[in-house]
Biotite code that builds the C-alpha atoms (Angstrom):
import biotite.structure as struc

atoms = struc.array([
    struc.Atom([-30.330, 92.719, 169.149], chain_id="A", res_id=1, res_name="UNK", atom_name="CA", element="C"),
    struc.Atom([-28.954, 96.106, 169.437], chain_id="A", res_id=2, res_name="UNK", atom_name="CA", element="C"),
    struc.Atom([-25.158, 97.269, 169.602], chain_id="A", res_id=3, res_name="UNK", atom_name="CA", element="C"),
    struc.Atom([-25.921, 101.154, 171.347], chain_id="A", res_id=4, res_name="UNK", atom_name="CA", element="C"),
    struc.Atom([-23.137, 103.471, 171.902], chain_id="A", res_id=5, res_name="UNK", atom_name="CA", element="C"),
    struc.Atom([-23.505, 107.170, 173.056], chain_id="A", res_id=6, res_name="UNK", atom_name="CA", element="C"),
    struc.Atom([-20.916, 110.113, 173.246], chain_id="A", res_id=7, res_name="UNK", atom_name="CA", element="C"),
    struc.Atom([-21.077, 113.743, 174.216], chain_id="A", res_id=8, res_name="UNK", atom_name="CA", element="C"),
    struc.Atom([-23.145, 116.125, 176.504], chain_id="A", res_id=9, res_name="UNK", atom_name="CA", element="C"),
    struc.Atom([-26.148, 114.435, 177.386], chain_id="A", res_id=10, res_name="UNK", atom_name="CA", element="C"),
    struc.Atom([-26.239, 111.537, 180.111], chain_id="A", res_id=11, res_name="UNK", atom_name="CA", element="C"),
    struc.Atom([-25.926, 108.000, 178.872], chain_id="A", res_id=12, res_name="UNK", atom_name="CA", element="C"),
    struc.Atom([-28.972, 106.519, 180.830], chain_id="A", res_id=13, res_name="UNK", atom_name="CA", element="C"),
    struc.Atom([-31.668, 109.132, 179.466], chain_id="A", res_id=14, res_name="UNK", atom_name="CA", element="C"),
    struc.Atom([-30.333, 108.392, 175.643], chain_id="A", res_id=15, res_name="UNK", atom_name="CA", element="C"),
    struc.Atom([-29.859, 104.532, 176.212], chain_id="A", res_id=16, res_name="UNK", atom_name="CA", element="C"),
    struc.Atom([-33.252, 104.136, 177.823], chain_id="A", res_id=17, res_name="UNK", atom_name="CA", element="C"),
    struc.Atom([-35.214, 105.927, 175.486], chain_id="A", res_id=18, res_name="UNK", atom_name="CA", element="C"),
    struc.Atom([-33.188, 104.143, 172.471], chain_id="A", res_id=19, res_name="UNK", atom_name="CA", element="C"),
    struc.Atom([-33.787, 100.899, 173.698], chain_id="A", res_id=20, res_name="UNK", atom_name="CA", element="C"),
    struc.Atom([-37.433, 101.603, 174.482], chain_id="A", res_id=21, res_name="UNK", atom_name="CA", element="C"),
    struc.Atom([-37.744, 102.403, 170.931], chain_id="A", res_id=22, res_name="UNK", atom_name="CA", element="C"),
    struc.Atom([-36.170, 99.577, 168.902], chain_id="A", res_id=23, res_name="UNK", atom_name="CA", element="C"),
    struc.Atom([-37.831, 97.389, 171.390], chain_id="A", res_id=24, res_name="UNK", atom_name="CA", element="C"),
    struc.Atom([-41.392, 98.675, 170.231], chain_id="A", res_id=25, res_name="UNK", atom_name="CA", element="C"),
    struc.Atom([-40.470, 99.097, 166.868], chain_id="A", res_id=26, res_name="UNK", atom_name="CA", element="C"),
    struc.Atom([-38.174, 97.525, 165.326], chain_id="A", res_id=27, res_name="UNK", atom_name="CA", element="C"),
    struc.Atom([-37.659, 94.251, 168.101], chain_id="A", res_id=28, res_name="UNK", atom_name="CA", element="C"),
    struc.Atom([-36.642, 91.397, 164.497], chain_id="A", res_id=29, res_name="UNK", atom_name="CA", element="C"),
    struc.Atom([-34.160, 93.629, 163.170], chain_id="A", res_id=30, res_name="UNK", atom_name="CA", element="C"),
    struc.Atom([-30.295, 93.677, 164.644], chain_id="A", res_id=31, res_name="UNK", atom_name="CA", element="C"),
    struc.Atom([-29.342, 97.081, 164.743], chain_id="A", res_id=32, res_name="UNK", atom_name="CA", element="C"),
    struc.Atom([-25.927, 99.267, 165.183], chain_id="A", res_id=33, res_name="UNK", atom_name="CA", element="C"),
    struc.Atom([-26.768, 103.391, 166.472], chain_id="A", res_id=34, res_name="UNK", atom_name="CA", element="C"),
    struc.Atom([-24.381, 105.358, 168.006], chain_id="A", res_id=35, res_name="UNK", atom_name="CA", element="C"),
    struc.Atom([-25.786, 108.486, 168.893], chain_id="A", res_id=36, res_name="UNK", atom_name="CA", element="C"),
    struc.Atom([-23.272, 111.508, 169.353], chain_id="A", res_id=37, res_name="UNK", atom_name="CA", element="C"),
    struc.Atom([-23.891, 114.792, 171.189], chain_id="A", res_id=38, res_name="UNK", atom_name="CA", element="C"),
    struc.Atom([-22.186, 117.756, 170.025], chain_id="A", res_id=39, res_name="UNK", atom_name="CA", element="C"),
    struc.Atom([-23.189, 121.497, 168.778], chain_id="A", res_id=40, res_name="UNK", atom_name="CA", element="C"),
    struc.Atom([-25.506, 122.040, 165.943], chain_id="A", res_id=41, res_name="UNK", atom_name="CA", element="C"),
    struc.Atom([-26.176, 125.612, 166.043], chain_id="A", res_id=42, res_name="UNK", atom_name="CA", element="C"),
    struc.Atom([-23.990, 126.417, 163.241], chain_id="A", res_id=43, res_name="UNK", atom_name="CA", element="C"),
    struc.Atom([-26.180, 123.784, 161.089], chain_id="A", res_id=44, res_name="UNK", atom_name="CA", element="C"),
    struc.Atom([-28.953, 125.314, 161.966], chain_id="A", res_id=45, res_name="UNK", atom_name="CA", element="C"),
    struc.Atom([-30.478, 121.879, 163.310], chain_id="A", res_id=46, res_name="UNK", atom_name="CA", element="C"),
    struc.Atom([-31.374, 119.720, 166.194], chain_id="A", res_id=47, res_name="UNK", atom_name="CA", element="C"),
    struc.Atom([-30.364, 116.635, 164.912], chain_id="A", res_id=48, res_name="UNK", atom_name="CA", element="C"),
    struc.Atom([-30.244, 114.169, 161.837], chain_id="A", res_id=49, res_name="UNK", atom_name="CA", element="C"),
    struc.Atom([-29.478, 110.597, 161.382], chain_id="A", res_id=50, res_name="UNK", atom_name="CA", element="C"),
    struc.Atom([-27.049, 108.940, 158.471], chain_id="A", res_id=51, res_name="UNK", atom_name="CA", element="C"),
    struc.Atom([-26.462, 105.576, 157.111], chain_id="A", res_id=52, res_name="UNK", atom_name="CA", element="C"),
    struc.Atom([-23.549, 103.906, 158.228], chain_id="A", res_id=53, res_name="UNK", atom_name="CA", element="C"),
    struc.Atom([-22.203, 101.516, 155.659], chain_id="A", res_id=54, res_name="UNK", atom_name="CA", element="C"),
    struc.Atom([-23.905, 99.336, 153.511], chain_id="A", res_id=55, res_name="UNK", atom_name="CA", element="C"),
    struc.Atom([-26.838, 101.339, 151.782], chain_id="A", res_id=56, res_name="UNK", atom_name="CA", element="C"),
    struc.Atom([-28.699, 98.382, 150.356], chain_id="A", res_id=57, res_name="UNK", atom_name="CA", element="C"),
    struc.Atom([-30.228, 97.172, 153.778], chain_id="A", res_id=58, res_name="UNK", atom_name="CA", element="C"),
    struc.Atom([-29.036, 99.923, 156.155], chain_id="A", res_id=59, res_name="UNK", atom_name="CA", element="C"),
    struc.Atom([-28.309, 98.673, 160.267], chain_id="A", res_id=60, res_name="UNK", atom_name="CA", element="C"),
    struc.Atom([-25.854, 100.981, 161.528], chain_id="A", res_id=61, res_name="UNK", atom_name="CA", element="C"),
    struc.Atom([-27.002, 104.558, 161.969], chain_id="A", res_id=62, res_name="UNK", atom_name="CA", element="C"),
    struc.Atom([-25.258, 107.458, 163.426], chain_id="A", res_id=63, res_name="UNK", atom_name="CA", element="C"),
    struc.Atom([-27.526, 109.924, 165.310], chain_id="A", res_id=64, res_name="UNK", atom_name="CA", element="C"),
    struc.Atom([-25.995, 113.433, 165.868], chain_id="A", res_id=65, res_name="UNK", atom_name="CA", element="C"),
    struc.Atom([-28.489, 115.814, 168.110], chain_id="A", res_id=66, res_name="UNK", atom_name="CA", element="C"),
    struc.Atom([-27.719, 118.738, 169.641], chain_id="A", res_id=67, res_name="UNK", atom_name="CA", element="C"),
    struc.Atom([-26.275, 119.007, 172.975], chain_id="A", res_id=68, res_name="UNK", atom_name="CA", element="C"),
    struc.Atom([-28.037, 122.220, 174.520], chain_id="A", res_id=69, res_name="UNK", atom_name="CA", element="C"),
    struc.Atom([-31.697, 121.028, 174.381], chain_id="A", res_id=70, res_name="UNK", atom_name="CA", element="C"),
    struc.Atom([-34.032, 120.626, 177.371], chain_id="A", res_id=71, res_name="UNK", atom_name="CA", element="C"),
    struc.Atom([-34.916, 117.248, 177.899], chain_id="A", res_id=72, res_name="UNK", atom_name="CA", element="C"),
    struc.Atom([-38.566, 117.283, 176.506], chain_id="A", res_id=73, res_name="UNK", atom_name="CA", element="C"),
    struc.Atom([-37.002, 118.775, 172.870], chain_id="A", res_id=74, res_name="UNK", atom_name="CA", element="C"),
    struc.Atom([-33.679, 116.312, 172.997], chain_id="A", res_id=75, res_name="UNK", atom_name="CA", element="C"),
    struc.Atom([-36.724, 113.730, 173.228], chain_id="A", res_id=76, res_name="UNK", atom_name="CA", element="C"),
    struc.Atom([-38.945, 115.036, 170.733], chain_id="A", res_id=77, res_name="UNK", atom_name="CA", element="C"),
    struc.Atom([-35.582, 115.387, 168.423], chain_id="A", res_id=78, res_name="UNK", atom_name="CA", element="C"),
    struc.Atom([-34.110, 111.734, 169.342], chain_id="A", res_id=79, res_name="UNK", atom_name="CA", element="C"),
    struc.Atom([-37.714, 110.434, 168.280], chain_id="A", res_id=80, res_name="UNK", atom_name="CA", element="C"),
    struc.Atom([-37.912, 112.329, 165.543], chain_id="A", res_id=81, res_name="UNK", atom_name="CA", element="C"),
    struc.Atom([-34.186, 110.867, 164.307], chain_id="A", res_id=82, res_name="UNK", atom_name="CA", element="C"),
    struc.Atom([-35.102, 107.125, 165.574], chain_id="A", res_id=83, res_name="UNK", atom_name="CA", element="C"),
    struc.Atom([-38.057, 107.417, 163.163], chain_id="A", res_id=84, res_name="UNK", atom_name="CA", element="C"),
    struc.Atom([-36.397, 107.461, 159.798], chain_id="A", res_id=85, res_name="UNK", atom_name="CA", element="C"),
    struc.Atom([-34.089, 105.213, 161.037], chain_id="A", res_id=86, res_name="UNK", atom_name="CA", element="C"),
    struc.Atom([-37.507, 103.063, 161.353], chain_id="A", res_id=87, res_name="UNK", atom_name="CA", element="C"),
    struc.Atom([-37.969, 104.001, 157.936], chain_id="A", res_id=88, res_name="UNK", atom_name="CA", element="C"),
    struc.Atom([-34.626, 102.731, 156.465], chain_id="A", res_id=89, res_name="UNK", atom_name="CA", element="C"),
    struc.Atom([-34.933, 99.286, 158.152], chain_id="A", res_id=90, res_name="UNK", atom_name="CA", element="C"),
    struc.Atom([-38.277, 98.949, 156.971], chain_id="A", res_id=91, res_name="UNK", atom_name="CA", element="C"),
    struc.Atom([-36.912, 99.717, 153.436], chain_id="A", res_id=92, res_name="UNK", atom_name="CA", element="C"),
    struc.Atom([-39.800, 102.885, 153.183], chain_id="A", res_id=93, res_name="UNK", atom_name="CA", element="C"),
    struc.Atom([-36.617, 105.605, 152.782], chain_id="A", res_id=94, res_name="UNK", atom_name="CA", element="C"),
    struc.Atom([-33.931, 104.578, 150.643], chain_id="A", res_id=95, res_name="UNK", atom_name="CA", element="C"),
    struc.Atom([-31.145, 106.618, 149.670], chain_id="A", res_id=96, res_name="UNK", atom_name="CA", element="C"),
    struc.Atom([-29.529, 105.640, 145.761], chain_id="A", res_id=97, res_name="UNK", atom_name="CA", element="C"),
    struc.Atom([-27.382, 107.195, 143.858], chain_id="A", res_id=98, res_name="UNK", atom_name="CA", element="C"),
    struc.Atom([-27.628, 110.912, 144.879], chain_id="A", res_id=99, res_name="UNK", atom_name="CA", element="C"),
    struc.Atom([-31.721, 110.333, 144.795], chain_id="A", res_id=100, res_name="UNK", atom_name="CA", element="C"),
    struc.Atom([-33.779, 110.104, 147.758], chain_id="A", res_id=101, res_name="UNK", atom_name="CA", element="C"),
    struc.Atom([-37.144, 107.470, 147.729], chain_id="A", res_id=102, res_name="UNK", atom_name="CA", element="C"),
    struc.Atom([-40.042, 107.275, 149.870], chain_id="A", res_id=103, res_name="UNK", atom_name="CA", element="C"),
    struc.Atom([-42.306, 104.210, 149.551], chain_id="A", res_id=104, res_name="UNK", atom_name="CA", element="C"),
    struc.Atom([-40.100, 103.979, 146.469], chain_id="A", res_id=105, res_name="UNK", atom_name="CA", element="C"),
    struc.Atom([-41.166, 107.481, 144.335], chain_id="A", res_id=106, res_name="UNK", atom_name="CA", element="C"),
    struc.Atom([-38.236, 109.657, 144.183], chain_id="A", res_id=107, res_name="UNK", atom_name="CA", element="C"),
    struc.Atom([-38.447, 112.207, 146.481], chain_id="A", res_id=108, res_name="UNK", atom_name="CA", element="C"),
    struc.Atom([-35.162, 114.568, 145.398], chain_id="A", res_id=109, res_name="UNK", atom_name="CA", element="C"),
    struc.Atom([-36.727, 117.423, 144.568], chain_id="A", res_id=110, res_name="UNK", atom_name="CA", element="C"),
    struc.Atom([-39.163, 117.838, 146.983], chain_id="A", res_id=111, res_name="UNK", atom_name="CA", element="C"),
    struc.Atom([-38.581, 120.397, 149.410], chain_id="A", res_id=112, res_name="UNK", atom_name="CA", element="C"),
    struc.Atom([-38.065, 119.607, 153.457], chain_id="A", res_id=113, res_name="UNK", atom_name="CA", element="C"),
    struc.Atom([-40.799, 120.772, 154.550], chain_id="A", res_id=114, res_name="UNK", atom_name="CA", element="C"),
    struc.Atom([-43.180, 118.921, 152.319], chain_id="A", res_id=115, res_name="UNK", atom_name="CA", element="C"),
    struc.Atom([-40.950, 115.756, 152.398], chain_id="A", res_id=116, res_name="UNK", atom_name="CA", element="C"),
    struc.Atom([-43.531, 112.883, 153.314], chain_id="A", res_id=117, res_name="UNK", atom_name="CA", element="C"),
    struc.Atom([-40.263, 111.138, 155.444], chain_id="A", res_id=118, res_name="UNK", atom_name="CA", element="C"),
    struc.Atom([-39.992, 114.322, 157.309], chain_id="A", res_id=119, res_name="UNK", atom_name="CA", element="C"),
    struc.Atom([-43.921, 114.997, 157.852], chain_id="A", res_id=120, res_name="UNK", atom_name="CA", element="C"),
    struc.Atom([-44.063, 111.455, 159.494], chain_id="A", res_id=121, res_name="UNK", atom_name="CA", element="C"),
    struc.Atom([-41.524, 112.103, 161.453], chain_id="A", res_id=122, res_name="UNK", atom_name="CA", element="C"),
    struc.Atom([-42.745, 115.034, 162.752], chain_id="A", res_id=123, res_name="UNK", atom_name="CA", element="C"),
    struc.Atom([-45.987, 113.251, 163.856], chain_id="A", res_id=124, res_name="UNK", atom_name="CA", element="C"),
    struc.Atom([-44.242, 110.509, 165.371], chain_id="A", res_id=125, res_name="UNK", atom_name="CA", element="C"),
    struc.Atom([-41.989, 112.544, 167.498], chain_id="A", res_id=126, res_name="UNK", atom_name="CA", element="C"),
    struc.Atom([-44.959, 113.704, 169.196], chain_id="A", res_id=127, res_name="UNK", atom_name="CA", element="C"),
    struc.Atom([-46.809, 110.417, 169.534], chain_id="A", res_id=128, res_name="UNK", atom_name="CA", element="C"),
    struc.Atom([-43.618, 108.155, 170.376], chain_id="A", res_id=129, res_name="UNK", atom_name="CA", element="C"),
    struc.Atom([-42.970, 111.350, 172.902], chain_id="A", res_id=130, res_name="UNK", atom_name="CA", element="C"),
    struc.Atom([-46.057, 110.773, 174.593], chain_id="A", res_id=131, res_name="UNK", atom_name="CA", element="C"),
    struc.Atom([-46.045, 107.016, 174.783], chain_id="A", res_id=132, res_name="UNK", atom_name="CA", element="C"),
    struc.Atom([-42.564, 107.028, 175.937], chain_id="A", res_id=133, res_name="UNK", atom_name="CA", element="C"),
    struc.Atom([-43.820, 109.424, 178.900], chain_id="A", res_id=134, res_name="UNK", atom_name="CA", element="C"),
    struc.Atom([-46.929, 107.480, 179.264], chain_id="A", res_id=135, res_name="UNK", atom_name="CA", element="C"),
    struc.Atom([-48.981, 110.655, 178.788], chain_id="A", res_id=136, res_name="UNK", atom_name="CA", element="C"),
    struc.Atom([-52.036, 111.052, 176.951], chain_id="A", res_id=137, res_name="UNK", atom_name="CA", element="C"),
    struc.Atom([-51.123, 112.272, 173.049], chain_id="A", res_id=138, res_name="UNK", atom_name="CA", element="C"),
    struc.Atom([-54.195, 114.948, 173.887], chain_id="A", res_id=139, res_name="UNK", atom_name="CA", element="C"),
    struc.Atom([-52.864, 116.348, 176.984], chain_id="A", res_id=140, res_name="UNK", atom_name="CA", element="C"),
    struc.Atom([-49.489, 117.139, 175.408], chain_id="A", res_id=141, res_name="UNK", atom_name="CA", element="C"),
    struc.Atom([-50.830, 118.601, 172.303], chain_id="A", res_id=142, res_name="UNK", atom_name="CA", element="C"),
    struc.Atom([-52.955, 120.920, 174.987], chain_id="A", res_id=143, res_name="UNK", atom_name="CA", element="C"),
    struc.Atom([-50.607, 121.795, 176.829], chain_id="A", res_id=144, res_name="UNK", atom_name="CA", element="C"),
    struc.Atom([-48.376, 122.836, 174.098], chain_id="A", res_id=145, res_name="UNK", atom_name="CA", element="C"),
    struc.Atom([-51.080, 125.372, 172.724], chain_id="A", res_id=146, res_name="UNK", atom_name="CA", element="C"),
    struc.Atom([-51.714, 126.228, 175.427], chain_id="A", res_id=147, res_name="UNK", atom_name="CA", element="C"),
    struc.Atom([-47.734, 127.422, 176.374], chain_id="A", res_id=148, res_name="UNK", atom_name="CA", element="C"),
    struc.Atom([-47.392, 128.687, 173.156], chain_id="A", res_id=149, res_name="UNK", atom_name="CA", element="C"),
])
């Protein structure tokens, strides 16, 4: 079961559907709580992030922020990117503990972004979940991003 709620710039439908889509492939047991809000990043410097709502312990209410001036192939590819660590909080592989993050329970804390192994999955998966979502082949998208680079 999933309790869904989205605010700000970008339509409801697009956000829901794609949401929905993904808790229904990958996380379908689990009853889940994500609110997704739109709203400027550009002072943050990001595209998006996801926080724990509540109880740390066995996290099931997320709130999604992404920013609300992306084309609708990047708000995607961000919104993927976010729904995959909350895969990885429900499935207990990213846990947040006293001011120490864990991944596959080493702590992570001191490792920098870039080279976090939560953040490197979820870079891969925004691509792949992308792709499936679209029902594209994961080959022509990575060609076709080269190839507009």
């Amino acid at each position: 079961m999933l309790y869904f709620e989205s605010t700000g710039y970008r339509t409801r439908a697009v956000c829901k559907d794609a949401v929905v889509w993904f808790v229904d492939n990958y996380l379908p047991r689990y009853k889940l709580d994500i609110e997704v809000h739109h709203r400027g990043l550009k002072r943050e410097g990001v595209q998006g992030w996801c926080n724990i709502e509540g109880d740390t312990y066995r996290p099931r209410s997320f709130f999604i922020e992404i920013h609300n001036r992306l084309n609708l192939e990047d708000y995607l590819l961000t919104l993927f990117h976010e729904l995959t660590h909350v895969k990885q909080y429900v499935k207990g592989e990213l846990k947040d503990r006293r001011s120490h993050k864990y991944w596959k329970n080493e702590d992570i804390s001191n490792i920098e972004y870039d080279n976090d192994p939560s953040e490197v999955e979820a870079r891969d998966m925004e691509e792949i979940l992308y792709c499936q979502y679209m029902n594209i082949p994961v080959r022509n998208f990575f060609s076709n991003r080269l190839t507009d680079s």
